[in-house]
ZAMARGU-4260 file (C-alpha; in steps of 0.2 Angstrom, whole numbers, plus 5000, padded with zeros to 4 digits):
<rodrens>
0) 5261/4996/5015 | 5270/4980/5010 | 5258/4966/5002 | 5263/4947/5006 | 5267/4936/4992
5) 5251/4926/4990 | 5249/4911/4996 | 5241/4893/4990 | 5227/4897/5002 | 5224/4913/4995
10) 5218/4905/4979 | 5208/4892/4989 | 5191/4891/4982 | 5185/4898/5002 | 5196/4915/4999
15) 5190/4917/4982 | 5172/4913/4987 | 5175/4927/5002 | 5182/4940/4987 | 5166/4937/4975
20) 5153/4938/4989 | 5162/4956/4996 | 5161/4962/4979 | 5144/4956/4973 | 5140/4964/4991
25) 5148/4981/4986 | 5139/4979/4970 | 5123/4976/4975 | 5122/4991/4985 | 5125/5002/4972
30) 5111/4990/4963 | 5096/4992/4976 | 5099/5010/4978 | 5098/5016/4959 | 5082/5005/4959
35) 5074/5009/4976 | 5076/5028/4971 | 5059/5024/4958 | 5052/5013/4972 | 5055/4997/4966
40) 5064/4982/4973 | 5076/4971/4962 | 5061/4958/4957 | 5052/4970/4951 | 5066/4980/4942
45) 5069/4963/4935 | 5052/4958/4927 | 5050/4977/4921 | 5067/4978/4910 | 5064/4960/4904
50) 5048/4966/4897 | 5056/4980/4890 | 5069/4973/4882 | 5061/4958/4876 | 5044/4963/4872
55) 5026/4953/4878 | 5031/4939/4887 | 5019/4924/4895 | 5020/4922/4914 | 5033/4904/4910
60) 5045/4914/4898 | 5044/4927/4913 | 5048/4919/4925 | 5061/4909/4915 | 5069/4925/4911
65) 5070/4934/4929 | 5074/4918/4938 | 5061/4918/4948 | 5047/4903/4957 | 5030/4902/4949
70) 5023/4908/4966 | 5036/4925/4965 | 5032/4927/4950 | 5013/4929/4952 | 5017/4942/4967
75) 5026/4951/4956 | 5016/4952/4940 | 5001/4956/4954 | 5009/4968/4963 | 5015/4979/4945
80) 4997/4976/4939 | 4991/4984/4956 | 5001/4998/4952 | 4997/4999/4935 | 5013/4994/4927
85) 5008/4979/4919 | 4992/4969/4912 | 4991/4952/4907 | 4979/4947/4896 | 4976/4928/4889
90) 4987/4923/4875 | 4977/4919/4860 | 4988/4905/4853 | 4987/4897/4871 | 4971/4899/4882
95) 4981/4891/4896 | 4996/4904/4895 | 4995/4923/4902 | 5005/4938/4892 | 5013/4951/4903
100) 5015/4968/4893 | 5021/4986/4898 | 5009/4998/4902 | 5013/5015/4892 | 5016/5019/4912
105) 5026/5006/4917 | 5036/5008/4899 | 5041/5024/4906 | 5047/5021/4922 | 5055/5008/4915
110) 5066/5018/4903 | 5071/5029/4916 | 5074/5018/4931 | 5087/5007/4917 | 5095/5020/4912
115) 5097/5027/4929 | 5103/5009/4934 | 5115/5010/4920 | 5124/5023/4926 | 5124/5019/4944
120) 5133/5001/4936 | 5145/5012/4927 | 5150/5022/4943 | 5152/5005/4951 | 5163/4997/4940
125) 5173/5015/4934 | 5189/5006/4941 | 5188/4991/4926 | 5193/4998/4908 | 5182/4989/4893
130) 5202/4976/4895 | 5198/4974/4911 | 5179/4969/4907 | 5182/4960/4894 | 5194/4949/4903
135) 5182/4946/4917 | 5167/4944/4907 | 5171/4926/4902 | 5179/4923/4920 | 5163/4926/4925
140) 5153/4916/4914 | 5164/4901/4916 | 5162/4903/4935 | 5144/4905/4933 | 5143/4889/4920
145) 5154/4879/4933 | 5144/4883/4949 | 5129/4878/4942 | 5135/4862/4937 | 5142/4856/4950
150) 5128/4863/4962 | 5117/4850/4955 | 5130/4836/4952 | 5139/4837/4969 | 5129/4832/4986
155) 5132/4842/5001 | 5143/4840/5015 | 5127/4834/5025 | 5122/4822/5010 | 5138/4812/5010
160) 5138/4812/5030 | 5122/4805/5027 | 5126/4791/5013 | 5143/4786/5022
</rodrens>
């Protein structure tokens, strides 16, 4: 199979969008599966490996942490407290904050459901040598950085429409 020369519009910000969203796709599949085998969902994977590597957080620093809205983050923290995963207990230096912790159970699951999520990363991503990865990492972050900027900055289509 011969490949074309590229063209301007293949580096269009539309075709490069298109690539990202494939992959992130592709990725994320290998993502929920790993995670759904210790029956879990991404939010909760999420809250539980921030409190494993980070320790005791309050229900802000949480939420900060995992990206999530104040009302996610309640269902969550509920939901792993239902299952015994979590507690949360009133902070002593802030009556108005909660601390999330680990349960002894939810520390184990934890360790195993990260460490099988690891792997299933690395099976993902076995194509890209540590070059490879360290080139992309910045790309990535840069892009990341730039998005966010300019989501905030930039009005959209229907904004200007509207102003004009």
């Amino acid at each position: 199979m011969t490949r074309t020369p590229q063209t301007e519009s293949d580096l269009s910000g539309i075709h490069l969008w298109l690539l990202l969203w494939k992959a992130s796709r592709a990725v994320e599949a290998h993502s929920t599966r790993s995670i759904a085998r210790f029956d879990m969902g991404t939010t909760d994977f999420g809250v539980l490996e921030a409190l494993l590597h980070k320790g005791p957080l309050s229900v802000t620093q949480l939420r900060q942490k995992v990206l999530l809205t104040s009302g996610s983050m309640t269902t969550a923290v509920d939901r792993l407290e239902v299952r015994g995963l979590v507690t949360r207990n009133d902070d002593a230096k802030d009556r108005r904050a909660r601390i999330i912790r680990l349960t002894p159970e939810g520390r184990r699951l934890i360790e195993c459901a990260f460490a099988d999520h690891r792997d299933e990363m690395e099976t993902a991503l076995v194509d890209f040598s540590k070059e490879d990865r360290a080139h992309l990492l910045p790309l990535l972050r840069r892009l990341g950085r730039a998005a966010e900027s300019t989501f905030h900055a930039t009005p959209t289509g229907a904004e200007q429409r509207r102003e004009e």
